[in-house]
mmCIF file as gemmi writes it, N, C-alpha and C atoms, coordinates in Angstrom:
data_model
loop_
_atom_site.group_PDB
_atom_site.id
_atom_site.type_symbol
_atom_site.label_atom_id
_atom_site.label_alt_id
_atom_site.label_comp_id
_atom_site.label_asym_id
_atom_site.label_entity_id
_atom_site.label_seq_id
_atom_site.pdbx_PDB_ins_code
_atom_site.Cartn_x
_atom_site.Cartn_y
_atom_site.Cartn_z
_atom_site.occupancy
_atom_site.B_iso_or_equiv
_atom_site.pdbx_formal_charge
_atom_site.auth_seq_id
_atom_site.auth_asym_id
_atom_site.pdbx_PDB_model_num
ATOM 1 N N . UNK Axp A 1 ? -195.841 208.231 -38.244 1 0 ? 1 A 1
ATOM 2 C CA . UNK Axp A 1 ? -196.795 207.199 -37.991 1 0 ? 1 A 1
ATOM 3 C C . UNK Axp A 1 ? -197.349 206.735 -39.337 1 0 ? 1 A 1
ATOM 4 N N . UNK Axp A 2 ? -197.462 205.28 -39.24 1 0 ? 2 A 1
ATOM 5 C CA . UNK Axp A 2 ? -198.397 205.103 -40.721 1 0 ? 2 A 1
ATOM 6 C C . UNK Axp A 2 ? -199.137 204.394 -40.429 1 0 ? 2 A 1
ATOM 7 N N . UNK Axp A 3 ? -200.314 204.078 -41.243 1 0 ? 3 A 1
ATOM 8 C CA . UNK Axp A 3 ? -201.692 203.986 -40.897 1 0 ? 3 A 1
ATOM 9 C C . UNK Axp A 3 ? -201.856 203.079 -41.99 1 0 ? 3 A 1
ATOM 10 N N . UNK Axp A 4 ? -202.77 201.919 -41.675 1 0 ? 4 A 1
ATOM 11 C CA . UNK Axp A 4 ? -203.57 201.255 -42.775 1 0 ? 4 A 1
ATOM 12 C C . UNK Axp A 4 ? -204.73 200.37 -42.851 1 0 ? 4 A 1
ATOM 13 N N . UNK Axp A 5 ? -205.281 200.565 -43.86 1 0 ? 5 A 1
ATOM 14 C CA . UNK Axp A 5 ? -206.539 199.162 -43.866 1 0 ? 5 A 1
ATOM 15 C C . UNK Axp A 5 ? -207.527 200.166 -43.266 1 0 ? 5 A 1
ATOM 16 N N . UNK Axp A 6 ? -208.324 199.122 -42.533 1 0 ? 6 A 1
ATOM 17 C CA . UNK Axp A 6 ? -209.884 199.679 -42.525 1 0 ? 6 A 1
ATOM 18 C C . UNK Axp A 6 ? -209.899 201.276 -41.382 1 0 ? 6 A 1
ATOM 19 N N . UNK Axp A 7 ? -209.108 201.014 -40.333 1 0 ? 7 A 1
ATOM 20 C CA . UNK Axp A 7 ? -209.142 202.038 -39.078 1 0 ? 7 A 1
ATOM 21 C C . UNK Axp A 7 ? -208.283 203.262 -39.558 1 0 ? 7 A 1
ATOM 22 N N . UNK Axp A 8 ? -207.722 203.523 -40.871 1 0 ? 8 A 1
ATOM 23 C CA . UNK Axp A 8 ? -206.52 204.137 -40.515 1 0 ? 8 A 1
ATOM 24 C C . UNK Axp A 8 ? -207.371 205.51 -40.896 1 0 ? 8 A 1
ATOM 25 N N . UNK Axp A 9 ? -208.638 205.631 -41.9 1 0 ? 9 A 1
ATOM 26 C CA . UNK Axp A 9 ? -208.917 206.625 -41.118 1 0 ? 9 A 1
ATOM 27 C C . UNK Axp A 9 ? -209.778 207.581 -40.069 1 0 ? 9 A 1
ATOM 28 N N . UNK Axp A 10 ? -209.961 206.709 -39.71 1 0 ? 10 A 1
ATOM 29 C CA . UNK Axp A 10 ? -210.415 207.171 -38 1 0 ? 10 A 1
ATOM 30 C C . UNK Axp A 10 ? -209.46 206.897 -37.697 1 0 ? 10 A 1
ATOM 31 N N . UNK Axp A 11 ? -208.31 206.523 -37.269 1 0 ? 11 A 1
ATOM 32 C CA . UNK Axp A 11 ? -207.229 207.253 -36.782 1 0 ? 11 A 1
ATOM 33 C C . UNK Axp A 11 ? -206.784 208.467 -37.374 1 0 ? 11 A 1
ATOM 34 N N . UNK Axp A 12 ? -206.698 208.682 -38.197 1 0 ? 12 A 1
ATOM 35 C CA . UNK Axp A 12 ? -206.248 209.956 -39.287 1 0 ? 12 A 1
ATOM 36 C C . UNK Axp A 12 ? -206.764 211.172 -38.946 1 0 ? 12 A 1
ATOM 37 N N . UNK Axp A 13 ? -208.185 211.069 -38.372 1 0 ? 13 A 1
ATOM 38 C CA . UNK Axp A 13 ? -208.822 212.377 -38.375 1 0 ? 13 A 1
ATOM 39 C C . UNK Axp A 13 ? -208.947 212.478 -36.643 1 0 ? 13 A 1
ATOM 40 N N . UNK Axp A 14 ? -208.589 211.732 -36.155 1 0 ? 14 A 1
ATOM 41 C CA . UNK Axp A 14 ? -207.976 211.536 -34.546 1 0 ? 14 A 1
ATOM 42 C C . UNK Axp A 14 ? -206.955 212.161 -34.243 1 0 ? 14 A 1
ATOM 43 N N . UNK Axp A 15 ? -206.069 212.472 -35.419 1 0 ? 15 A 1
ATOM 44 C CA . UNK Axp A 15 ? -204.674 212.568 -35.299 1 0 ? 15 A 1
ATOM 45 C C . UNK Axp A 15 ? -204.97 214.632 -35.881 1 0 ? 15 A 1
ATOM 46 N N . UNK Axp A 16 ? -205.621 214.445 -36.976 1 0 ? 16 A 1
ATOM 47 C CA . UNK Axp A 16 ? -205.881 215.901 -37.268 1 0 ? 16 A 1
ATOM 48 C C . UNK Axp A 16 ? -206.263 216.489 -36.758 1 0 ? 16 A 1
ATOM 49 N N . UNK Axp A 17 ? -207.368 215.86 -35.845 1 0 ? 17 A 1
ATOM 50 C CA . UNK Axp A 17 ? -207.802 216.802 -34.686 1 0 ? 17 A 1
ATOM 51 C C . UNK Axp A 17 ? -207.224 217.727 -33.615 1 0 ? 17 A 1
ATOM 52 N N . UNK Axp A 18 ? -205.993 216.61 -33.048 1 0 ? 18 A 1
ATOM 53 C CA . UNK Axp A 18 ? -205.158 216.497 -31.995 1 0 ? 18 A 1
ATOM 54 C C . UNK Axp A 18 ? -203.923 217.487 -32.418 1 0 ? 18 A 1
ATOM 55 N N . UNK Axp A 19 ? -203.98 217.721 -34.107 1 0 ? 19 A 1
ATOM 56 C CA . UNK Axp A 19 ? -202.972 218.489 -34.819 1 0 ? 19 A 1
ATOM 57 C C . UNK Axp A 19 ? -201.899 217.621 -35.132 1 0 ? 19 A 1
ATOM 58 N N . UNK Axp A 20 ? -202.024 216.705 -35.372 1 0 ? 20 A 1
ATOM 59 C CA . UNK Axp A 20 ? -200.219 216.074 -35.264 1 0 ? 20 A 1
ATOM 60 C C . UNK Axp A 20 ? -200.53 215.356 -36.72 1 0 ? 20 A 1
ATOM 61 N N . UNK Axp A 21 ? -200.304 215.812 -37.929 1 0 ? 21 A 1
ATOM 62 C CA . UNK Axp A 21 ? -199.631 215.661 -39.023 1 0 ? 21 A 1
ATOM 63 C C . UNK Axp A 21 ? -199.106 214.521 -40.106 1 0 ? 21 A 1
ATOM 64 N N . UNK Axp A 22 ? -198.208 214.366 -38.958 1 0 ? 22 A 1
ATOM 65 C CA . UNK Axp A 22 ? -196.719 213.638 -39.435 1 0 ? 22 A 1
ATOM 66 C C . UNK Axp A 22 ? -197.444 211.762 -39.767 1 0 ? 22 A 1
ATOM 67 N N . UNK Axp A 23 ? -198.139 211.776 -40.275 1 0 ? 23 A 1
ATOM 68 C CA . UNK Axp A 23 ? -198.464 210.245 -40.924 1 0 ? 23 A 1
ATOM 69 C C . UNK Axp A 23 ? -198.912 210.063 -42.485 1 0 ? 23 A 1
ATOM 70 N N . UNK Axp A 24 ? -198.691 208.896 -42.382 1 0 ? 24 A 1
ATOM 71 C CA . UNK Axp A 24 ? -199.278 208.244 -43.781 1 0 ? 24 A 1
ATOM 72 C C . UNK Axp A 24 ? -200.127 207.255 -43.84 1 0 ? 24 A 1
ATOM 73 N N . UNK Axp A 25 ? -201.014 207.181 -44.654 1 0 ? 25 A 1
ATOM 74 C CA . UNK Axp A 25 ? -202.03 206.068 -45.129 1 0 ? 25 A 1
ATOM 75 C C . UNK Axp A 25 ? -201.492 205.298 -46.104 1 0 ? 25 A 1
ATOM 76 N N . UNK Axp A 26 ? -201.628 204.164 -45.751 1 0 ? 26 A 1
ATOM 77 C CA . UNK Axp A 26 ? -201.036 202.572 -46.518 1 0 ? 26 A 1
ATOM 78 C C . UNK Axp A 26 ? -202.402 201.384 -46.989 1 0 ? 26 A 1
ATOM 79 N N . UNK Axp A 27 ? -202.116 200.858 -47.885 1 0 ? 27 A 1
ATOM 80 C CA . UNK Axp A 27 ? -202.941 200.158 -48.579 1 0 ? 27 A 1
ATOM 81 C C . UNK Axp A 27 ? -203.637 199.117 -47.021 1 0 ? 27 A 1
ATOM 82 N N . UNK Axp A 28 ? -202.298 198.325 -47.332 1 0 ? 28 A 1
ATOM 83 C CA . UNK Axp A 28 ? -202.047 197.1 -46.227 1 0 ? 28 A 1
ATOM 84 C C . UNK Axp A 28 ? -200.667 197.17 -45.757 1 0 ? 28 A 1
ATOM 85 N N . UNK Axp A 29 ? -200.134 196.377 -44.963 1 0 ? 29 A 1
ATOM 86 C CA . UNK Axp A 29 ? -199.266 195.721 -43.827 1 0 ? 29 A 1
ATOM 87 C C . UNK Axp A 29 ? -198.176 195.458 -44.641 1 0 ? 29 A 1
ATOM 88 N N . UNK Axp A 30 ? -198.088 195.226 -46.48 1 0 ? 30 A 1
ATOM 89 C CA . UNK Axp A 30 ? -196.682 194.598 -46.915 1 0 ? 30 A 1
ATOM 90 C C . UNK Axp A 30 ? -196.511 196.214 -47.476 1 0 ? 30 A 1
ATOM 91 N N . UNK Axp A 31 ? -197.406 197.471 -47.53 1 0 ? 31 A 1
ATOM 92 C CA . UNK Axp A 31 ? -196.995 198.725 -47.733 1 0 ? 31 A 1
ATOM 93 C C . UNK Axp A 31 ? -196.544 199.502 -46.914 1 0 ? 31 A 1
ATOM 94 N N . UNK Axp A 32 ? -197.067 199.07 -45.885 1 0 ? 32 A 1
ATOM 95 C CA . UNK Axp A 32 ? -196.67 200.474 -45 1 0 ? 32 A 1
ATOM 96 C C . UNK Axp A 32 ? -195.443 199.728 -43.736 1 0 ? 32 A 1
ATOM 97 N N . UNK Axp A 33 ? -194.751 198.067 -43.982 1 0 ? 33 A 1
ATOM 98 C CA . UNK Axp A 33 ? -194.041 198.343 -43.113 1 0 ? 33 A 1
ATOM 99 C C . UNK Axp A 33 ? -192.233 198.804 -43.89 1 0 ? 33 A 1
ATOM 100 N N . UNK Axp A 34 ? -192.285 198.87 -45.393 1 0 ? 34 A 1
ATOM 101 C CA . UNK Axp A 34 ? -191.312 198.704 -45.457 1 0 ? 34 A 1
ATOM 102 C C . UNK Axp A 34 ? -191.47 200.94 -45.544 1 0 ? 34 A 1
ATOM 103 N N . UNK Axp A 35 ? -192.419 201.141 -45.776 1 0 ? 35 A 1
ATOM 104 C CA . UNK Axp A 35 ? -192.166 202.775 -45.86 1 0 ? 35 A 1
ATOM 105 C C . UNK Axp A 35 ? -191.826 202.995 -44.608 1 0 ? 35 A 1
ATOM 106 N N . UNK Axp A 36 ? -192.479 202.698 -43.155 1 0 ? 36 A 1
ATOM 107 C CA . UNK Axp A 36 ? -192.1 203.074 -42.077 1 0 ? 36 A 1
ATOM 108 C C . UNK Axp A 36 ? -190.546 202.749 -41.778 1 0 ? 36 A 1
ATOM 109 N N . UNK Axp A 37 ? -190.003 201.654 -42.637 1 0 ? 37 A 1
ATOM 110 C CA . UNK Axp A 37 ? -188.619 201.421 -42.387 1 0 ? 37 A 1
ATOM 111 C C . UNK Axp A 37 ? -188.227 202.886 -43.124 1 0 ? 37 A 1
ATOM 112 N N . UNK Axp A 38 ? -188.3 202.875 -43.765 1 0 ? 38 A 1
ATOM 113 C CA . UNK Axp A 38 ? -187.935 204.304 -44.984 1 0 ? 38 A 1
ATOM 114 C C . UNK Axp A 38 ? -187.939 205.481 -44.214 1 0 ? 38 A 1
ATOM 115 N N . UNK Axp A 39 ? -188.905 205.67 -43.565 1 0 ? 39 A 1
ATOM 116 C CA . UNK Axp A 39 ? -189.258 206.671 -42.91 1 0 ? 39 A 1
ATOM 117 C C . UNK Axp A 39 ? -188.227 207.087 -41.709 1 0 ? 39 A 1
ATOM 118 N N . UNK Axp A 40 ? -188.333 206.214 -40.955 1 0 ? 40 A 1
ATOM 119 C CA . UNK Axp A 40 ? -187.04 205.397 -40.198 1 0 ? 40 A 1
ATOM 120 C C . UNK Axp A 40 ? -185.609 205.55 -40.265 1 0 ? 40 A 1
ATOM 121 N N . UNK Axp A 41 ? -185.358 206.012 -41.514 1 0 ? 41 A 1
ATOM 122 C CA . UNK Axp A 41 ? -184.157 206.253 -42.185 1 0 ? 41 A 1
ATOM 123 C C . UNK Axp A 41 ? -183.191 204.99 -41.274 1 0 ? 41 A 1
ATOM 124 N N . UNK Axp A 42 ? -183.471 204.007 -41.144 1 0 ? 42 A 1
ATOM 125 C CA . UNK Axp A 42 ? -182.742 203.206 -40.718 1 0 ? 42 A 1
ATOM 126 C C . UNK Axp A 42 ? -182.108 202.887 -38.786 1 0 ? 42 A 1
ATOM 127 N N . UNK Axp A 43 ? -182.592 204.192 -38.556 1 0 ? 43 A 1
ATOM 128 C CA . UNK Axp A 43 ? -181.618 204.847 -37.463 1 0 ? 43 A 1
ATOM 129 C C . UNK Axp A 43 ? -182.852 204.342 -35.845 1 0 ? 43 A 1
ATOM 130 N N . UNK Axp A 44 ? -184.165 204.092 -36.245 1 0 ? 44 A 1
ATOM 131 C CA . UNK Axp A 44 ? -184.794 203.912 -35.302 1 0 ? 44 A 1
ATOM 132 C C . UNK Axp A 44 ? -186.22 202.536 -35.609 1 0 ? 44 A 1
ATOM 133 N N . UNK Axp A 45 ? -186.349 202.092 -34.635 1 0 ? 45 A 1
ATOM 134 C CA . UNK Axp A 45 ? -187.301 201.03 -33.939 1 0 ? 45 A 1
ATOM 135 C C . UNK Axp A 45 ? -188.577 201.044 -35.007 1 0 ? 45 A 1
ATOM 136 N N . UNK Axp A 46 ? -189.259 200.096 -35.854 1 0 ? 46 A 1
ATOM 137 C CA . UNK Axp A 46 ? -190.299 200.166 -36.451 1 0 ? 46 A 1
ATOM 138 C C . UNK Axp A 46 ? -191.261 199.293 -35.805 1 0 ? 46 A 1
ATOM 139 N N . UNK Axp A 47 ? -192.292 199.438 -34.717 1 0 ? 47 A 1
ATOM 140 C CA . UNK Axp A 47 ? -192.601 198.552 -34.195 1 0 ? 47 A 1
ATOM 141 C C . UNK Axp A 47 ? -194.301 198.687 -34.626 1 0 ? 47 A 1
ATOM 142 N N . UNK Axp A 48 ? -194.797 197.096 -34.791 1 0 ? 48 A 1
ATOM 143 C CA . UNK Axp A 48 ? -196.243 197.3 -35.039 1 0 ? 48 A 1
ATOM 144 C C . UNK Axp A 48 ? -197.056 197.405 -33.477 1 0 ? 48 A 1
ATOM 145 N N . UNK Axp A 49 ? -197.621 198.205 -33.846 1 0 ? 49 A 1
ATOM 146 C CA . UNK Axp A 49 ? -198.691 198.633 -32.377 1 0 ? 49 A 1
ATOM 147 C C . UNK Axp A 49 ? -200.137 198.61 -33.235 1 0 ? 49 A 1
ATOM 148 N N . UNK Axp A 50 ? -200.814 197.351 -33.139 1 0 ? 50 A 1
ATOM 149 C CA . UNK Axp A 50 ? -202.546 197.535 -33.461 1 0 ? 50 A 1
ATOM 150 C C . UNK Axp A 50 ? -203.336 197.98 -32.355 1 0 ? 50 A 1
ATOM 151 N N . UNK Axp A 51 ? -204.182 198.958 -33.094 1 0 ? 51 A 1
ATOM 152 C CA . UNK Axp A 51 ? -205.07 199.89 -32.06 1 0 ? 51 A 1
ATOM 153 C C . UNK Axp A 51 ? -206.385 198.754 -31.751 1 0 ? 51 A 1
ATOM 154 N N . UNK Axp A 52 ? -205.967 197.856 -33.023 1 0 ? 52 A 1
ATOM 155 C CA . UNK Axp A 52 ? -207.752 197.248 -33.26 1 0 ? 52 A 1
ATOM 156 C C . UNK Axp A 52 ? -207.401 195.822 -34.102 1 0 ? 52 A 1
ATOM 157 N N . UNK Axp A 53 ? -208.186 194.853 -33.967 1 0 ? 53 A 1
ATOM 158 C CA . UNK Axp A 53 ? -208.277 193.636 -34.657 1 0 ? 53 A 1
ATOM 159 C C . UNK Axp A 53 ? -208.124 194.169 -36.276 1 0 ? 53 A 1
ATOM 160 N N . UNK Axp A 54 ? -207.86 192.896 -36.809 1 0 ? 54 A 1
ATOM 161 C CA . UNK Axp A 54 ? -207.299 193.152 -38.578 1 0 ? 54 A 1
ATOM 162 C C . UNK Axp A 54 ? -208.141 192.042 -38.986 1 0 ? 54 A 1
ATOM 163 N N . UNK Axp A 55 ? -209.179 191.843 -38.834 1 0 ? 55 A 1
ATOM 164 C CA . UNK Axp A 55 ? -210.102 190.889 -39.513 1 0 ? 55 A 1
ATOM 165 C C . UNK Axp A 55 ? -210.026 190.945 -40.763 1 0 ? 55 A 1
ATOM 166 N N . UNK Axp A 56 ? -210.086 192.292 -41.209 1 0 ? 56 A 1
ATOM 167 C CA . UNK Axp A 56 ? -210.151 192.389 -42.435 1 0 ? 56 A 1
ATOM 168 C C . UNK Axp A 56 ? -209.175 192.179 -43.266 1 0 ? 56 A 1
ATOM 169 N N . UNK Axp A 57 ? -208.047 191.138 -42.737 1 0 ? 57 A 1
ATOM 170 C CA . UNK Axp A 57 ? -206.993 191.046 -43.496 1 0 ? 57 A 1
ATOM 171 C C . UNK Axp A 57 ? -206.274 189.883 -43.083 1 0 ? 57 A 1
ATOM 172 N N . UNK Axp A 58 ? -206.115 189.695 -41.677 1 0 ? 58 A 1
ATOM 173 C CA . UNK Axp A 58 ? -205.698 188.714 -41.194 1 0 ? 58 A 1
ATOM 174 C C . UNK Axp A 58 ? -206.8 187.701 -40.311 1 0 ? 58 A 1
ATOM 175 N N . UNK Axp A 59 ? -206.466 186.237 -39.993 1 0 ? 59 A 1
ATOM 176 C CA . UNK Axp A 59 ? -207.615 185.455 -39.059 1 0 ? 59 A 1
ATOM 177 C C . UNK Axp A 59 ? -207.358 185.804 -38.14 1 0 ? 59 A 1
ATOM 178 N N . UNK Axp A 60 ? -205.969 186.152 -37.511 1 0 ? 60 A 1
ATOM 179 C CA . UNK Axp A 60 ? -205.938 186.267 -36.314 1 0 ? 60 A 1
ATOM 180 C C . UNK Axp A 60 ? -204.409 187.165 -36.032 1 0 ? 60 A 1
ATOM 181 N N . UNK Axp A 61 ? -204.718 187.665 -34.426 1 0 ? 61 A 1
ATOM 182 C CA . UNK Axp A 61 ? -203.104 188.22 -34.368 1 0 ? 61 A 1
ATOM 183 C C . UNK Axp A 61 ? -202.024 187.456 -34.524 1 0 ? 61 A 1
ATOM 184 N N . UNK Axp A 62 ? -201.846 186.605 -34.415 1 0 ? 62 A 1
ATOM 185 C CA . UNK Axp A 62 ? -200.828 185.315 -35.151 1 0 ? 62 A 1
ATOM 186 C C . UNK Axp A 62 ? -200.049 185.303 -36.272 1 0 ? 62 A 1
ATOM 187 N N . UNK Axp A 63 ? -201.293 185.568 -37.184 1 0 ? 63 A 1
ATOM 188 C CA . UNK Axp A 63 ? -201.087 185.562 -38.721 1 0 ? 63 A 1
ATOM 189 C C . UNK Axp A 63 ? -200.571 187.066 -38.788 1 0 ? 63 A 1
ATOM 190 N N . UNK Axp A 64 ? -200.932 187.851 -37.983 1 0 ? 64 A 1
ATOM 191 C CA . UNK Axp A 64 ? -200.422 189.375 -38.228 1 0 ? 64 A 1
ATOM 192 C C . UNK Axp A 64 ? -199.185 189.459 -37.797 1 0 ? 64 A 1
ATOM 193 N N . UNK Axp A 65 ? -198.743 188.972 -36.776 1 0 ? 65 A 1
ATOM 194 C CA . UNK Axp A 65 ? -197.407 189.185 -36.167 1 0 ? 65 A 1
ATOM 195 C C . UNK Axp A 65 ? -196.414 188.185 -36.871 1 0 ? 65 A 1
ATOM 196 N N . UNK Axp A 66 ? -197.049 187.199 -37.508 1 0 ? 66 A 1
ATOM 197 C CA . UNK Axp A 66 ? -196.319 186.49 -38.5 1 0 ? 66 A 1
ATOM 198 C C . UNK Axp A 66 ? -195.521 187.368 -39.795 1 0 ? 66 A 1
ATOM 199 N N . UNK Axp A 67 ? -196.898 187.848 -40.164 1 0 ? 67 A 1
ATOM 200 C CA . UNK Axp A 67 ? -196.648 188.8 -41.381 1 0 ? 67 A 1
ATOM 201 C C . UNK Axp A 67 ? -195.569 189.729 -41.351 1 0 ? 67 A 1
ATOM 202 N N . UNK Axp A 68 ? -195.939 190.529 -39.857 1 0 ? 68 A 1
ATOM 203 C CA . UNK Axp A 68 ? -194.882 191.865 -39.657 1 0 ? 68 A 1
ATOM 204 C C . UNK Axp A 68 ? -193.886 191.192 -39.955 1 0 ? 68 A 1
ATOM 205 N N . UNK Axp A 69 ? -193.539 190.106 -39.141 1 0 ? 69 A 1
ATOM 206 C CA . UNK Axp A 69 ? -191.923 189.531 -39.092 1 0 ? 69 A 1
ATOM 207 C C . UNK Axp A 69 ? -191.523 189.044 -40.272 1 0 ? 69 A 1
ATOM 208 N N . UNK Axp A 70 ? -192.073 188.448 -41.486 1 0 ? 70 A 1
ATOM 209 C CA . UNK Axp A 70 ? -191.729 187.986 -42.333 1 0 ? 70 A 1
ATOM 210 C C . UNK Axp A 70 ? -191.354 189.147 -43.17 1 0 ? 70 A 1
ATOM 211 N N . UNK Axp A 71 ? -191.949 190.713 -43.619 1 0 ? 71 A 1
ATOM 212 C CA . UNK Axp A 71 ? -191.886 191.747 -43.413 1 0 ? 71 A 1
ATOM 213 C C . UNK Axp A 71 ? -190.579 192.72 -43.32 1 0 ? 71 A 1
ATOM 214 N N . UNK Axp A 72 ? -190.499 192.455 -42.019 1 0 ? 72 A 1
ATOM 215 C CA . UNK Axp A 72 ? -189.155 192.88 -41.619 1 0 ? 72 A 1
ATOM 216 C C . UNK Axp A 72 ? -187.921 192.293 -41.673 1 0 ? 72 A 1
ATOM 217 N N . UNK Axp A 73 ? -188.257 190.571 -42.085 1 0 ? 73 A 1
ATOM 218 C CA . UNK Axp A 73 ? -186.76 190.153 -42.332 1 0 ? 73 A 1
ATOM 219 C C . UNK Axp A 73 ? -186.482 190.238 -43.617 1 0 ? 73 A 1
ATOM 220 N N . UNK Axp A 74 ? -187.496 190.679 -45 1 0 ? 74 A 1
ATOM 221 C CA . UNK Axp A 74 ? -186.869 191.114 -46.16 1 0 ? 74 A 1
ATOM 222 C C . UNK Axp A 74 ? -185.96 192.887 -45.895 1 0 ? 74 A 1
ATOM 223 N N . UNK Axp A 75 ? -186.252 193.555 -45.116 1 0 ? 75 A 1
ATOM 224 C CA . UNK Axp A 75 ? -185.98 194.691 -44.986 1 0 ? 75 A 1
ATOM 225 C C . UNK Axp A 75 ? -184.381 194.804 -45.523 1 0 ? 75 A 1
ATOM 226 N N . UNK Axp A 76 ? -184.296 195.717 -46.578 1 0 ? 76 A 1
ATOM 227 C CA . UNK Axp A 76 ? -182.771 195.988 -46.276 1 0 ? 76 A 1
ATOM 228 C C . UNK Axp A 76 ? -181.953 194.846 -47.287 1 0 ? 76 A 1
ATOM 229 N N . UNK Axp A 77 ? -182.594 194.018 -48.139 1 0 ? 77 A 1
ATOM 230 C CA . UNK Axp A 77 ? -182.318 193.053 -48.721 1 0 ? 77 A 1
ATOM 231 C C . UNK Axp A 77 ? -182.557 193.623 -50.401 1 0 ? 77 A 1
């Protein structure tokens, strides 16, 4: 799992609580989607799931789901 921007950590210590480990903290959205590809080793699904609005980065989910995709079509390039 990777995590970023303002929520990631309160998610983080959500996740420590619960015991489960296996994540990373990312600046923003052009860091953490190409590591999750990485992470990914190629072989599986990188999909964005927001727990919470991105005000703090984007105006709207629009501009976010824009981003991912623009994002993911450098992947691998």
């Amino acid at each position: 799992m990777v995590l970023y921007r303002q929520a990631a950590p309160v998610f983080a210590e959500l996740l420590k609580k619960s015991g489960y480990l296996a994540f990373t903290i990312c600046r923003d959205l052009a860091e953490a989607v190409p590591l999750a590809w990485a992470k990914s080793k190629g072989a599986a699904t990188v999909l964005l799931s927001p727990a919470c609005a991105s005000y703090d980065q984007f105006a709207n989910f629009e501009a976010r789901g824009n981003c991912f995709r623009q994002l993911c079509s450098q992947l691998g390039n």
